[in-house]
C-alpha positions, -999 to 999 in steps of 0.1 A, spaced: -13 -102 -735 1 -76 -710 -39 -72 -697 -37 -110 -690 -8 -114 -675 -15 -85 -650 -48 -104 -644 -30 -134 -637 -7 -115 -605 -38 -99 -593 -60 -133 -590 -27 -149 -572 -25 -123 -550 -54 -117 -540 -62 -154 -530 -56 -150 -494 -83 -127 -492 -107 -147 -512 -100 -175 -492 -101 -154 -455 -141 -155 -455 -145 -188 -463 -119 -196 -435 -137 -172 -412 -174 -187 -416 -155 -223 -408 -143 -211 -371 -156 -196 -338 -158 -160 -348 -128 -142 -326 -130 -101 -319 -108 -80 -336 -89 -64 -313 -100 -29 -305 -138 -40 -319 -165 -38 -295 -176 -79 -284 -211 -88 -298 -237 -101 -273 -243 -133 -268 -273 -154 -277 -297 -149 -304 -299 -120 -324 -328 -99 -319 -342 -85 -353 -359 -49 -355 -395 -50 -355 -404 -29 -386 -418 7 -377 -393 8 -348 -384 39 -332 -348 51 -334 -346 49 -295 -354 9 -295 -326 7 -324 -306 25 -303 -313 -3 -276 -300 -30 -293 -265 -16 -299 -237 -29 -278 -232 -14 -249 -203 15 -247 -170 10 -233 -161 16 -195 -137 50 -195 -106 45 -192 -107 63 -156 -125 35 -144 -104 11 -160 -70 20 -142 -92 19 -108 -104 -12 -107 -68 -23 -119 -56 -8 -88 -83 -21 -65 -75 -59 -78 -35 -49 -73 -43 -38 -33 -68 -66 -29 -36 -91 -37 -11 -69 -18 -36 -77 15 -37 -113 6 3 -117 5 6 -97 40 -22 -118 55 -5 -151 45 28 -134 57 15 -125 88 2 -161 96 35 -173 81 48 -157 115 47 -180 145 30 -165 177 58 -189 197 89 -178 204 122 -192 222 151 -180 238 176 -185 268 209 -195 276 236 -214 292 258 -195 322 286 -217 329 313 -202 355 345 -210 377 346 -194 414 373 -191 439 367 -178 471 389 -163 492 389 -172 525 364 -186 558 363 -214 535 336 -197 514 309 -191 543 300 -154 548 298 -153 585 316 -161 614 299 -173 652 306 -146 677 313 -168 706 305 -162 741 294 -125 723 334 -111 726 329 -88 701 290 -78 710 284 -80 749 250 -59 739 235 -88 722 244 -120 748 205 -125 753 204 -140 719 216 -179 726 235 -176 693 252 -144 674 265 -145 641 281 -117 618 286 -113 586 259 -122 559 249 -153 550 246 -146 519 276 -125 517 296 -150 494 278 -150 459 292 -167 428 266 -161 401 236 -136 394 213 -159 411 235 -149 443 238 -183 460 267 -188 478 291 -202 479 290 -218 513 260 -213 540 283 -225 562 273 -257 589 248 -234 613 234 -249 652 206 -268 646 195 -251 613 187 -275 583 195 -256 553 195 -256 513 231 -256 507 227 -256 470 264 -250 458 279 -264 494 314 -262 481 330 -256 514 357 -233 501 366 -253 471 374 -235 441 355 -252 411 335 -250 373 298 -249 381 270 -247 356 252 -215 373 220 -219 351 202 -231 324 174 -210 315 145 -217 290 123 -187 280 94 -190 259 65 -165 246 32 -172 228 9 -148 219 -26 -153 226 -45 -129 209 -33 -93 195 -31 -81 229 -23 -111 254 10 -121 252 21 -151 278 60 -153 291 74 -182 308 108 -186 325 125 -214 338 154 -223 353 177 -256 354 203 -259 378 225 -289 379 239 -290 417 252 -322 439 228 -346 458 229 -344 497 220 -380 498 227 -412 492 219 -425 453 201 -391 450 203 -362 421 208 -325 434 196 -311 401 167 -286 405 142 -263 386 128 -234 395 100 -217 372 111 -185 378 84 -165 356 48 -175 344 30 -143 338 5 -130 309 4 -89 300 -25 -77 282 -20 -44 266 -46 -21 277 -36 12 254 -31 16 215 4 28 218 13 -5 240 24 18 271 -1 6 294 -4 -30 307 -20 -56 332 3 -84 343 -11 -115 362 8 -148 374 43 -150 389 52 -114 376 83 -93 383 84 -69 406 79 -30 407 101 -25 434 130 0 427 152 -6 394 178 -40 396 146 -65 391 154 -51 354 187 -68 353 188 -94 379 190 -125 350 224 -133 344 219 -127 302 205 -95 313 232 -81 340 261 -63 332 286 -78 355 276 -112 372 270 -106 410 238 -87 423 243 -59 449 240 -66 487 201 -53 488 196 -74 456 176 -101 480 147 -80 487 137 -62 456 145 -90 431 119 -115 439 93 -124 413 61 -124 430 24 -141 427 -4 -114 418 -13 -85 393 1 -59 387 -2 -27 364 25 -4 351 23 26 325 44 49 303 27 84 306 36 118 285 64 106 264 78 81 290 87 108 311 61 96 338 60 58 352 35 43 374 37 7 388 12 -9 412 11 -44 422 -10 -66 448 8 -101 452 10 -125 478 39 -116 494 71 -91 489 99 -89 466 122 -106 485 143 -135 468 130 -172 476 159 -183 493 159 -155 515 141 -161 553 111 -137 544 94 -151 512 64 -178 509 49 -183 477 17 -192 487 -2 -174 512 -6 -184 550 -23 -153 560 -56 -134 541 -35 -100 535 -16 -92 501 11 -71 496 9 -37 478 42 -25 461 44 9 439 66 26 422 64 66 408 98 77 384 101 103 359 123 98 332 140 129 318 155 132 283 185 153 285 188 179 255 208 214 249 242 196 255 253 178 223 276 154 240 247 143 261 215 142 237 198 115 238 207 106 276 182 103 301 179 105 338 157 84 361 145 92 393 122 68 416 109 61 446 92 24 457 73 13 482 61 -18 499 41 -31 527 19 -65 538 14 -94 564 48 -105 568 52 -141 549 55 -174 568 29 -154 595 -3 -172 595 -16 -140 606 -22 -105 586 -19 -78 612 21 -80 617 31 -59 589 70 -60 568 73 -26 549 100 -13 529 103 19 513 134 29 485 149 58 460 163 48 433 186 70 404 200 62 369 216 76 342 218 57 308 238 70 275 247 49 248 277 31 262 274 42 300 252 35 327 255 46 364 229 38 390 222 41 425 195 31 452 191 27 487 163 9 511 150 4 546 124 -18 560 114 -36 590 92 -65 595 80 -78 635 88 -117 632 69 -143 655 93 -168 670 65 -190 678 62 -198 639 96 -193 630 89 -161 612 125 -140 612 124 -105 622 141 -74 599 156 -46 615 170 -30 579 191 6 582 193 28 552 212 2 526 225 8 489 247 3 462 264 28 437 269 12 401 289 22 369 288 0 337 310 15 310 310 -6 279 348 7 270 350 -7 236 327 -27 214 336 -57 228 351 -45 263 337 -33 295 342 -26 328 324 -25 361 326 -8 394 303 -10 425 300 2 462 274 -19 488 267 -10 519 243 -34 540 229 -25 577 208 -54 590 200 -70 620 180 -106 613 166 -125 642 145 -154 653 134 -144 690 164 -147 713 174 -179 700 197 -164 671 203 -132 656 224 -122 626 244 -87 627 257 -73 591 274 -45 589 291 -49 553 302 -30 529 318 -46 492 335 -35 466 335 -50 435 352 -43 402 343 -70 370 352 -70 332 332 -81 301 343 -93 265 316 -96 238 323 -125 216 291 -117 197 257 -110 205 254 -150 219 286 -151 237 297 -135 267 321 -134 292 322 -118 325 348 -118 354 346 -102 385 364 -101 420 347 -85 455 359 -73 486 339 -77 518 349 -49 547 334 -55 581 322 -22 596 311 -15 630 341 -23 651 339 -60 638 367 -76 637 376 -86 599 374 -120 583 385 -131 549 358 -133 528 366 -127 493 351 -138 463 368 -139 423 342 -159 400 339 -155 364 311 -166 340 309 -176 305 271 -165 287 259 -185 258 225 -175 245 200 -185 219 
């Protein structure tokens, strides 16, 4: 009785295992895990009087080792890890867009905003009465922006002029500039910039609009070296002349007005050119062959296109110093550079009347403080016959500090000198000898929003008698 009882537990039991073949021969046979996987197809049957070595042939074939396993794990992991930074780096768009808004209110201060005065019957410069007409001053001594128009070219004998601001001594709120930048890269090394400036001004005629635009840069670099230090330029490039081309954009510019010799190294130009970084950055080169020099387009020596077969070469050789061994000044440097330039003068439809201009520049640069100074002189012939100016240009310069105080406040100090004489055969001639001084102030809102203020003295020098011709302007930056 006890035997058949215990008979009767182990039958229930034991069902599930009775039944698990029966289940098993009803389904698609499934691998126990850790079991080697049987090959598919038909089973081949051993041939009687079989060696052990074609046994041997039929048996599954051995596991990969586990060395090989955890390799090709990690090749399938970097093969995905390539994919997601290829899709991420097309995510990345090759175009991109910046610029600003600089709106400003000026005031100047005397000669009703014109930076000259008529010296009549040549009082003040008896040496000079074989010109029909003298002027001193600069005409455009009276800048209210970083484009340095001025405030008033003043109403000149028988001269039709651009008067683009014209405000005849009015003070006023004046939108300086609206500027549209935009890069697309081309390829991994070609990298196109464009530059373009709106400027919203009054109409000199009737039922007319006095709004301009000026495309101001349109240039492609193609990175010659691996470490991106060397580079061609071609188009309407800047130029390589001296060191305030670097800051002569008003989003770019510590204060607001450029210096007195800003007009002739400023100028983008139309050409190649090619500039490199050498041993650590402590060697630059810059070459360029344009059209014409680096003088600003509303000054009387610039034509962008060519009237003549001669280009312009420009150069510039610096060292840049790192200054070490004093902890207050690691990490400073020092920049020293001298430029040069020379070409058919512009306007000229011949090429063998030469303008030239040679400069030193110097500049120190720490985190929050920048000084700067450079000086110039040049000379270009003129041909009255085609209304080409002549330049007789002295040594000229400006001394600059920029001294960001505070994280939001700075300040601004500069010294210009300018020594010119500017003439159009005996008919005219313009006699400068300036010097300004200029003190400015800057509050950073945030990285889009700045504004500037600054105020300049003008001092006739020379024995010229002196003429109000201040200028306070301000400026209010908003870029995107």
């Amino acid at each position: 009785m006890a035997l058949t009882a215990w008979a009767r537990w182990l039958l229930l039991a034991g069902a599930p295992l009775w039944a698990w073949p029966a289940q098993s021969l009803a389904q698609e046979p499934s691998p126990v895990p850790g079991a080697p996987s049987l090959p598919s197809g038909p089973a081949r049957e051993i041939e009687p009087g079989a060696s052990d070595e074609d046994a041997g042939s039929l048996a599954p074939p051995a596991e990969p080792q586990q060395g090989q396993l955890v390799e090709q794990e990690l090749q399938e992991l970097r093969e995905r890890l390539q994919r997601a930074e290829d899709a991420r780096s097309k995510a990345v768009s090759p175009l991109t867009v910046s610029g600003y808004v600089d709106f400003g209110f000026f005031a100047p201060l005397g000669n009703d905003g014109v930076g000259w005065v008529r010296d009549v019957g040549n009082r003040q410069r008896p040496d000079l009465e074989r010109f029909a007409w003298t002027f001193l001053g600069d005409i455009l001594g009276s800048p209210i922006n970083s484009r340095g128009e001025a405030a008033d070219l003043g109403d000149g004998t028988a001269i039709d002029r651009f008067d683009s601001v014209d405000s005849d001594g009015a003070p006023g709120f004046i939108v300086n500039e609206v500027n549209l930048s935009l890069g697309y890269t081309l390829a991994e090394s070609a990298l196109l910039r464009t530059s373009i400036n709106f400027m919203p001004r009054s109409a000199t005629l009737d039922y007319a609009i006095g709004d301009f635009v000026e495309v101001d840069l349109a240039e492609l670099e193609y990175v010659l070296s691996d470490d991106g230090k060397t580079s061609l330029f071609v188009g309407k490039i800047l130029p390589v002349f001296g060191i305030e081309y670097r800051d002569r954009k008003s989003d770019q510019r510590f204060g607001i007005t450029p210096s007195l010799i800003a007009r002739y190294t400023t100028g983008p130009q139309l050409g190649a050119k090619l500039r490199s970084r050498l041993f650590d950055d402590r060697l630059i080169l810059a070459a360029a062959v344009t059209n014409g020099p680096s003088i600003v387009e509303q000054f009387d020596f610039y034509r962008e296109i060519d009237r003549n077969a001669a280009k312009t070469l420009s150069g510039r050789l610096a060292t840049s110093i790192p200054l070490r061994g004093i902890a207050a000044l690691e990490g400073d440097r020092i920049e020293l550079g001298v430029s040069g330039q020379w070409g058919a003068q512009d306007k000229d439809t011949r090429s063998d009347r030469e303008l030239w201009l040679v400069g030193a520049d110097i500049q120190y640069q720490s985190t929050n403080l920048t000084v700067k100074a450079e000086i110039l002189t040049g000379e270009s012939p003129g041909t009255p016959d085609e209304e080409v100016w002549a330049l007789d240009l002295s040594p000229s310069g400006y001394v600059e500090l920029d001294w960001q105080a505070h994280a939001r406040l700075g300040f601004l100090l500069r010294a210009d000198l300018r020594d010119a004489v500017v003439s159009l055969g005996t008919e005219r001639v313009y006699i400068t000898e300036q010097a300004r001084f200029t003190g400015g102030l800057r509050w950073l809102f945030n990285p889009h929003i700045i504004a500037k203020a600054e105020y300049f003295h003008n001092r006739e020098l020379g024995g010229m008698a002196q003429f109000s011709n201040d200028m306070l302007t301000s400026s209010l930056l908003l870029m995107y």
